[in-house]
N, C-alpha and C positions, 0 to 999 in steps of 0.2 A: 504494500500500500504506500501510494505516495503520502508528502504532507497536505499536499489540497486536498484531497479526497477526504483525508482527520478532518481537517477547519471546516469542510461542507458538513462532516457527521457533525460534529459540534453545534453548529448552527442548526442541524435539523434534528437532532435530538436533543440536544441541551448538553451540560455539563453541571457535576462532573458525568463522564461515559468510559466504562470498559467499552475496545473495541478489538476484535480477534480477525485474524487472516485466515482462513480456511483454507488457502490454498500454499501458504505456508507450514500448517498442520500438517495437511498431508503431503506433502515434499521430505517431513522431516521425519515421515511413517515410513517414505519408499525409501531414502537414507539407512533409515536402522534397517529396513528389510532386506537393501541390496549387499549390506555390511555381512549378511547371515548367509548368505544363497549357498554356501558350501554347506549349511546344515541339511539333512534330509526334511528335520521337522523342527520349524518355528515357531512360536506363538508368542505374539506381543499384547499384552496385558496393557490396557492403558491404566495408569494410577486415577482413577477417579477422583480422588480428595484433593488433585491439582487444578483440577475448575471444573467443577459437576454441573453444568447448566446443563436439560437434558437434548435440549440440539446440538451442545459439543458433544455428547455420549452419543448422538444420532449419527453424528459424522462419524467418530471415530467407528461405531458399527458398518456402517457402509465402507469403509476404509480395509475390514478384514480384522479389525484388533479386537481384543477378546477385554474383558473388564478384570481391575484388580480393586476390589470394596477393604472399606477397612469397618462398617458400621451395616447394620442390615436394615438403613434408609437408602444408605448408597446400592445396596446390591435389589432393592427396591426398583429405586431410579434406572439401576440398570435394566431392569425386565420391563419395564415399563419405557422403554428407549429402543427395545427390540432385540438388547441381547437373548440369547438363549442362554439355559442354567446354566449348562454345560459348557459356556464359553468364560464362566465368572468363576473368579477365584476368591475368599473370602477371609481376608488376612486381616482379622482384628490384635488389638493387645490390651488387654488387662481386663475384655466382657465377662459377662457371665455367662453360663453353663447356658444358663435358657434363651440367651441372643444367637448362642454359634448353633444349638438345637433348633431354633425357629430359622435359621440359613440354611441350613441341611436340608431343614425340612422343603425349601423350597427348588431343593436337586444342583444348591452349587459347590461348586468343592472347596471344603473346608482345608484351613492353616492353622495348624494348632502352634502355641510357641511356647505353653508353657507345662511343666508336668503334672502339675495338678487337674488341667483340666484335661490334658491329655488322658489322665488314666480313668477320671470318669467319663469322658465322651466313649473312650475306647468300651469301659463296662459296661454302658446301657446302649452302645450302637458300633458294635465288632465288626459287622458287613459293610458298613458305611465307610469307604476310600477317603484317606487324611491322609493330607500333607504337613510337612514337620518342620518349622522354622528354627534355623539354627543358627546362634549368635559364633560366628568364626574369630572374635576378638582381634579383628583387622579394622584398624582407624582410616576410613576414607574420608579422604578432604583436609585441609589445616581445619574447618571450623567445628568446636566441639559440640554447638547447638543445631547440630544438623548431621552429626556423623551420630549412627546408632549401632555398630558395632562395634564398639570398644566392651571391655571386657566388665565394664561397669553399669551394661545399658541395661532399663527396661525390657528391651526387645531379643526374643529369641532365647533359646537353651542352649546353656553354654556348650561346647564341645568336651567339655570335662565333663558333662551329666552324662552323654551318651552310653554308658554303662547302664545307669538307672532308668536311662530312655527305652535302652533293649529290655532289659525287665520289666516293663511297661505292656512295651509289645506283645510281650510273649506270653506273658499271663493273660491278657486281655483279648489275643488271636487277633486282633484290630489287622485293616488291610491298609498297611501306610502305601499310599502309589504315588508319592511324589517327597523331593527334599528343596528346601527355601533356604533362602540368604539374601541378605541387604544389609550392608552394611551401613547409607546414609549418601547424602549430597552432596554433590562436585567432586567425582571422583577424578584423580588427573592422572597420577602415576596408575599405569596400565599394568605393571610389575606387582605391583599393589594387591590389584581387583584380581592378576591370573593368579597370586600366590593363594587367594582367599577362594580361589577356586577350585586348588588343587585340597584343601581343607575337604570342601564339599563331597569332592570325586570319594573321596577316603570316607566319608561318613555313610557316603553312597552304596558304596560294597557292604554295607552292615543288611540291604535289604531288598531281596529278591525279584518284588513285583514290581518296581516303579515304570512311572509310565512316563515324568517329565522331573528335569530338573531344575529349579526357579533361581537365576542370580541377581535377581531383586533388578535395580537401577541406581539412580542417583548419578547419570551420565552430565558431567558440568557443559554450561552451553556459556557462550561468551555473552557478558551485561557492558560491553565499551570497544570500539575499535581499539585491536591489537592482544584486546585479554584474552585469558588462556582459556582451553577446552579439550573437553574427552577428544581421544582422537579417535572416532568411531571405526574409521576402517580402522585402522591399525589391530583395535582390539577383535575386529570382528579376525581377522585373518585369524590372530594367535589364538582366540579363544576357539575359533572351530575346530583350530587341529588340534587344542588338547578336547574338546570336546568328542569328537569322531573318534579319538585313539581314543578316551573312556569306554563309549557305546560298544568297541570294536573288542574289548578287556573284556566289558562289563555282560556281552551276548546275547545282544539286541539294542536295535534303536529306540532312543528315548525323547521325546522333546525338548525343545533348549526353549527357555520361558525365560522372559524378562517383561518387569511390569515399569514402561517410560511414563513419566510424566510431565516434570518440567522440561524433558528435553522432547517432547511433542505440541508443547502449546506455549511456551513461557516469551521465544521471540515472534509466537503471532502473537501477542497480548499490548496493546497499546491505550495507555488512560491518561483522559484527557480532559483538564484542569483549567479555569478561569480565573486568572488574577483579580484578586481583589484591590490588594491594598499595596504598594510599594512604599516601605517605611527606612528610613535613614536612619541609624544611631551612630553615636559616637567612631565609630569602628566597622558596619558591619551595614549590606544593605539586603531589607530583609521585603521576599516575592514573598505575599502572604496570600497562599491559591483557598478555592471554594472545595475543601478536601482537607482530608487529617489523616491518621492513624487510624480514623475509623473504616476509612475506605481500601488502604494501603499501610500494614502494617509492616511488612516486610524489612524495611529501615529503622524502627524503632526496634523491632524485635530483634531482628540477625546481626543490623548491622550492615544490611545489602545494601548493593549500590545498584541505582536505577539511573540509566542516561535522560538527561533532561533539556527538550530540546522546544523553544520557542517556535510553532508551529506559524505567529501571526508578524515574528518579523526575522524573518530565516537569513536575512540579506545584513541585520544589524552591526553594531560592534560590537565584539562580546565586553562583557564586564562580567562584575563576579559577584554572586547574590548567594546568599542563604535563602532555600526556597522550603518553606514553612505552611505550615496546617492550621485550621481554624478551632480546633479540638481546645481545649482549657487543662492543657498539659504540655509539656514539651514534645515539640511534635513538629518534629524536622524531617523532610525530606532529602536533602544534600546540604552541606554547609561550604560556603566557597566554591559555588560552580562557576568555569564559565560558561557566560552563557549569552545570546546573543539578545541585545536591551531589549529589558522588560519594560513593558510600560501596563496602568492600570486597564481591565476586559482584555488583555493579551491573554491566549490559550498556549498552556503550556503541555508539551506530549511526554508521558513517563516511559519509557520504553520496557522490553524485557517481563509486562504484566500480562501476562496468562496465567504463568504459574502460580500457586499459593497467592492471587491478591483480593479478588473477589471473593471467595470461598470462605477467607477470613475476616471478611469486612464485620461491620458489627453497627451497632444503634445508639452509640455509645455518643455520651450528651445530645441524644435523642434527634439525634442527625437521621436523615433517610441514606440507605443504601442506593446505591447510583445502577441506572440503565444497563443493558449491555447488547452489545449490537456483534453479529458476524456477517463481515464483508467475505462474500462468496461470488465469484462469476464477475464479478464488476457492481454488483451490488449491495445494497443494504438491507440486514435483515433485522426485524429487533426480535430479541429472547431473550429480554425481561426489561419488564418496564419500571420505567423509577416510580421506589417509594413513595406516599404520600403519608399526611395525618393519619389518615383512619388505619393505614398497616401498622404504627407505632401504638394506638389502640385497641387493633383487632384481638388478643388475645388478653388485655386488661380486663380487671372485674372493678370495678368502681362501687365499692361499697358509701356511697357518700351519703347515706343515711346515716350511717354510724357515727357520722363525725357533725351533722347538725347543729348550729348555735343554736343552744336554748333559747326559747323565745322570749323577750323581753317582758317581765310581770306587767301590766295593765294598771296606769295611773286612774286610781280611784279620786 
């Protein structure tokens, strides 16, 4: 998408607007797909929880990708998008026993990652096919709010358990057909992601029937001209031929499953912001856009860098602004950008927002959640309309009887 084509969305739907490239999506589905073509059998899982609108779940179904749920709303969304059960994988952490039973129940394949629930799902449902997520205590990424396999994470059963995990098995006759890993986001050293792969292969031999084996994602995609990124070929080459040598050990074909997510939507994702106020202090000159933290967390939480680029004077000089939120908190978006002169109704574009920013938006100082639009074909689609009043109300109960001023006694 050019930049006129943003400034026309802006104008015709307002701001602020998520706006997604479709045709970016899937350019970057046939990327990881052509990365894989030495495998027999692929399946790419898209990460749902990276922007669950169900027209992006629409797309990615028509695309050929299969769904990876973390919550059985998501895996919902997905059947209701036109996945099939059998194409959804359902990789929660820390539910209960009766959420990952009510996913079962609805015929998608379940990811177990922890042994407690392991051993009961496996005692009251032995015939039902589980897959086993396994923490390989491999650190991907420099960032620790984003890497989930270090040896300390929530996520997955250590490779030290694995004794008590085959005890599990065995007593409970349970059909594990599949093993999981992920370690977390922006993966870069590809040395890294094969070592933690060779982990898996070796955990893999522990179990007869599998049918696929899951190496999660968390593939880095570049947020700035020149930054670094997953080298997808590079990986796809080495990982298929330790892959095929596995299959070829291991005595039969398996599938190779990974579930993308930011690295399938995150550089279509473009949100786009209305200057309000240009404010001067002693030191600092500060874009104060119609947007916060509530819309775009991503910088306040991580620590991410999103490119920020004036969409209404592209031609300007740059200067360098602190561009800030209207939330009633610290609520910055970049500090010292440069960036080409802002002046007040300037629309500024955040690039790099598909991934995690919508999803996470919130109501927070009773703000509304913002539009969102997918430019397909040359056009504009909207798939969600912005908030109003009555959505910040619709699940309120206004008890305001209760709270009634007494009525003033009656001058006799």
């Amino acid at each position: 998408m050019n930049s006129q084509n943003l400034l026309k969305l802006a104008t015709q739907f307002g701001a602020p607007l998520y706006v997604y490239d479709a045709e970016k999506i899937s350019s970057q589905f046939q990327r990881l797909t052509k990365a894989f073509t030495g495998v027999e059998s692929l399946r790419l899982n898209y990460a749902a929880k990276a922007l669950s609108n169900i027209s992006i779940l629409r797309l990615m179904n028509s695309l050929g990708s299969g769904l990876d749920t973390v919550s059985i709303q998501e895996v919902k969304l997905g059947l209701m998008a036109g996945f099939k059960p059998e194409s959804i994988i359902f990789t929660p952490n820390g539910v209960s026993l009766e959420e990952i039973e009510e996913a079962s129940a609805l015929g998608v394949q379940i990811n177990i990652d922890n042994l407690s629930i392991l051993e009961q799902f496996g005692s009251k449902h032995p015939d039902v096919p589980v897959c086993i997520r396994i923490n390989p205590h491999v650190m991907a990424g420099g960032n620790s709010k984003i890497s989930v396999g270090h040896i300390d994470s929530k996520f997955g059963i250590s490779i030290h358990q694995i004794p008590h995990l085959l005890r599990i098995v065995e007593l409970t006759k349970m059909n594990i057909n599949g093993i999981h890993m992920h370690t977390g986001s922006d993966i870069l050293d590809i040395d890294v992601f094969l070592y933690a792969s060779e982990i898996l292969f070796e955990t893999a031999k522990n179990f007869k029937n599998l049918e696929f084996i899951d190496f999660g994602s968390g593939f880095k995609v570049p947020y700035k001209a020149g930054d670094v990124e997953t080298n997808i070929e590079e990986l796809g080459k080495k990982l298929t031929s330790k892959f095929n040598e596995f299959c070829k050990e291991y005595g039969k074909d398996l599938t190779l499953a990974f579930e993308p997510g930011k690295f399938l939507v995150s550089e279509a994702g473009h949100f786009l912001a209305k200057v309000n106020v240009v404010k001067q202090t002693t030191s600092t000159v500060f874009a104060s856009v119609d947007s916060g933290f509530n819309h775009l967390i991503r910088p306040m939480l991580y620590g991410s860098s999103h490119e920020i680029v004036n969409l209404s004077n592209p031609k300007g000089k740059e200067r360098y602004y602190s561009v800030v939120g209207y939330i009633c908190e610290t609520d910055t978006f970049g500090s010292n950008r440069r960036i080409n002169e802002i002046s007040e109704g300037d629309v500024l574009c955040f690039k790099n927002a598909g991934a995690y920013c919508f999803t996470m938006s919130s109501n927070y100082n009773s703000r509304y959640r913002p539009a969102e639009v997918l430019w397909s074909k040359g056009k504009a689609h909207l798939i969600r309309q912005r908030e109003t009043f009555d959505d910040i109300l619709k699940n309120q109960v206004d008890i305001k009887d209760l709270f009634e001023k007494p009525k003033a006694a009656a001058i006799k």
